[in-house]
N, C-alpha and C positions, 0 to 999 in steps of 0.2 A: 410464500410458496415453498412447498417443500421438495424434495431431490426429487422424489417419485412426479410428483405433479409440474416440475420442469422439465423432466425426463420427457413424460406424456403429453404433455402441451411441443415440445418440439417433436418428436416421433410424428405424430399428428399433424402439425402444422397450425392449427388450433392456437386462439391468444388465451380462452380460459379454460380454467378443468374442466366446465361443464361438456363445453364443445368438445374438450378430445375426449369425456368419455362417450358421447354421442357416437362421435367418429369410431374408436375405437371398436363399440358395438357394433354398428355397422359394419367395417370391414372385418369383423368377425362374421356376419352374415354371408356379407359377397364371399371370402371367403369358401365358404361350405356352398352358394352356391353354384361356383366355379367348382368343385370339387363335384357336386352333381353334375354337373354340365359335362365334364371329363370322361363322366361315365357315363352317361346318356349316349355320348361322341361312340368312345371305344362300342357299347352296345349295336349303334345305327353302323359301324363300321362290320362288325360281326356279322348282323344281316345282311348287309351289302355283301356282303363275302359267297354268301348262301345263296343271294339270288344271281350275285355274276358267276358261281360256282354250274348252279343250274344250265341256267342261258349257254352256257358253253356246249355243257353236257351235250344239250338239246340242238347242236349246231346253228347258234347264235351266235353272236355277237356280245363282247365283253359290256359294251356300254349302250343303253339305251338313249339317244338325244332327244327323244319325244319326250320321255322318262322326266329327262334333268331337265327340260325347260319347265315343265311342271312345277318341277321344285325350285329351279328361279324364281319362278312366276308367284310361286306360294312367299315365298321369301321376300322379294322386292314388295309385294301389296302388305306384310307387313307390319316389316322393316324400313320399307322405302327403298333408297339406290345404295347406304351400306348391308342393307339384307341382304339386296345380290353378290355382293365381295363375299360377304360371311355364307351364303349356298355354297358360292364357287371355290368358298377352302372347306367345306365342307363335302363338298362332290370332289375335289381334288383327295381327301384324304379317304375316303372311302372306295376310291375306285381306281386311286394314281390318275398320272397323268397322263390324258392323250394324246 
Protein backbone atom coordinates (compact mmCIF):
# COMPACT_ATOMS: atom_id res chain seq x y z
CA UNK A 1 0.00 0.00 0.00
CA UNK A 2 1.18 3.20 -0.71
CA UNK A 3 1.14 6.66 1.61
CA UNK A 4 -1.70 8.04 -0.47
CA UNK A 5 -3.76 4.71 -0.41
CA UNK A 6 -3.18 4.45 3.58
CA UNK A 7 -3.93 8.01 3.86
CA UNK A 8 -7.48 7.16 2.01
CA UNK A 9 -8.25 3.96 3.33
CA UNK A 10 -7.92 5.56 7.02
CA UNK A 11 -9.82 9.14 6.06
CA UNK A 12 -12.49 6.70 5.02
CA UNK A 13 -12.53 4.14 7.32
CA UNK A 14 -12.49 1.70 4.28
CA UNK A 15 -10.08 -1.62 4.68
CA UNK A 16 -9.35 -1.35 0.72
CA UNK A 17 -8.54 1.33 -1.95
CA UNK A 18 -11.43 0.25 -3.84
CA UNK A 19 -14.00 0.95 -1.00
CA UNK A 20 -12.58 4.46 0.05
CA UNK A 21 -12.51 5.32 -3.40
CA UNK A 22 -16.31 4.36 -3.47
CA UNK A 23 -16.68 6.24 -0.25
CA UNK A 24 -14.66 8.98 -1.18
CA UNK A 25 -16.97 9.67 -4.30
CA UNK A 26 -19.73 9.37 -2.60
CA UNK A 27 -19.30 11.91 0.04
CA UNK A 28 -18.23 13.97 -2.59
CA UNK A 29 -21.70 13.66 -3.73
CA UNK A 30 -23.60 14.25 -0.25
CA UNK A 31 -21.44 16.80 -0.07
CA UNK A 32 -22.84 19.01 -3.00
CA UNK A 33 -26.00 17.75 -1.95
CA UNK A 34 -26.05 19.24 1.33
CA UNK A 35 -24.80 22.28 -0.31
CA UNK A 36 -28.07 22.24 -2.30
CA UNK A 37 -30.09 21.49 0.40
CA UNK A 38 -28.51 24.82 2.20
CA UNK A 39 -29.84 26.67 -0.51
CA UNK A 40 -32.94 25.21 -1.08
CA UNK A 41 -33.32 25.91 3.05
CA UNK A 42 -32.07 29.80 2.80
CA UNK A 43 -34.52 30.03 -0.50
CA UNK A 44 -37.91 28.43 1.44
CA UNK A 45 -36.70 30.70 4.26
CA UNK A 46 -36.78 33.90 2.05
CA UNK A 47 -40.25 33.09 0.97
CA UNK A 48 -41.38 32.41 4.35
CA UNK A 49 -40.34 35.91 4.94
CA UNK A 50 -42.63 37.31 1.96
CA UNK A 51 -45.60 35.51 3.13
CA UNK A 52 -45.16 36.33 7.07
CA UNK A 53 -44.22 39.83 5.66
CA UNK A 54 -47.65 39.93 3.86
CA UNK A 55 -49.93 38.11 6.59
CA UNK A 56 -48.85 40.99 8.90
CA UNK A 57 -49.27 43.64 6.48
CA UNK A 58 -52.77 42.33 6.07
CA UNK A 59 -53.51 42.24 9.95
CA UNK A 60 -52.82 38.74 10.43
CA UNK A 61 -51.09 36.81 12.20
CA UNK A 62 -47.20 35.99 11.89
CA UNK A 63 -47.77 32.10 11.91
CA UNK A 64 -50.23 30.01 10.24
CA UNK A 65 -50.84 26.56 12.41
CA UNK A 66 -53.28 25.25 9.85
CA UNK A 67 -50.29 26.12 7.51
CA UNK A 68 -47.63 24.14 9.47
CA UNK A 69 -49.61 21.03 10.30
CA UNK A 70 -49.85 20.64 6.60
CA UNK A 71 -46.40 20.58 6.31
CA UNK A 72 -45.88 18.16 9.20
CA UNK A 73 -48.19 16.18 7.77
CA UNK A 74 -46.43 16.31 4.36
CA UNK A 75 -43.19 15.65 5.97
CA UNK A 76 -44.07 12.84 8.59
CA UNK A 77 -46.03 10.59 5.51
CA UNK A 78 -42.84 10.97 3.89
CA UNK A 79 -40.27 10.74 5.99
CA UNK A 80 -41.99 8.96 8.64
CA UNK A 81 -41.66 10.21 12.56
CA UNK A 82 -37.84 11.92 11.74
CA UNK A 83 -39.67 13.90 8.84
CA UNK A 84 -41.68 15.61 11.49
CA UNK A 85 -38.33 16.69 13.69
CA UNK A 86 -36.77 17.73 10.24
CA UNK A 87 -40.50 19.99 9.46
CA UNK A 88 -40.12 21.27 12.86
CA UNK A 89 -36.41 22.74 12.47
CA UNK A 90 -37.41 23.61 9.30
CA UNK A 91 -40.62 25.59 10.39
CA UNK A 92 -38.49 26.72 13.43
CA UNK A 93 -36.05 28.36 11.07
CA UNK A 94 -38.06 29.95 8.72
CA UNK A 95 -40.59 31.44 10.99
CA UNK A 96 -38.55 31.48 14.66
CA UNK A 97 -39.90 30.48 17.30
CA UNK A 98 -43.23 30.56 18.85
Amino acid sequence: MTATTTEATEKTGAHTAEAAGVITGARERIDALDDRIIGLIQERMAVSAVIQEARIASGGRRVNLSREMEVLGRYREALGKPGTALAMTLLELCRGRV
